[in-house]
N, C-alpha and C positions, 0 to 999 in steps of 0.2 A: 504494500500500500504506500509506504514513504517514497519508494521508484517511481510509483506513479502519479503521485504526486511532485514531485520533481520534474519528471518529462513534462506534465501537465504546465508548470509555470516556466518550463524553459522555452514549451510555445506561444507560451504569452508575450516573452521578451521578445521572442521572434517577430512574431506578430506587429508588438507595440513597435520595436525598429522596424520595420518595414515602411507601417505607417507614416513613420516622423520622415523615413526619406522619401516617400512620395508626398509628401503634402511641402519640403523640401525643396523636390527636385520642381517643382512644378512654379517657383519663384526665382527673379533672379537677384543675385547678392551682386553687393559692390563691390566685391573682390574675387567675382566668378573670372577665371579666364576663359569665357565663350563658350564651356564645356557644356552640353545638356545632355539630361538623361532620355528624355522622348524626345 
């Protein structure tokens, strides 16, 4: 049960990173150099 608890919030992390770089990638910074992800 503790393992599966673990995998469980290690795809939470995944998840939540994913999120933060698509909501991210999808602005541009003022220290982008031209790079985009879409």
């Amino acid at each position: 049960q503790q393992t599966e608890m673990t995998q469980f919030l290690k795809n939470i992390a995944l998840a939540g990173g994913a999120l933060i770089i698509v909501a991210i990638g999808s602005q541009s910074w003022a220290y982008s150099l031209g790079i985009t992800i879409l």
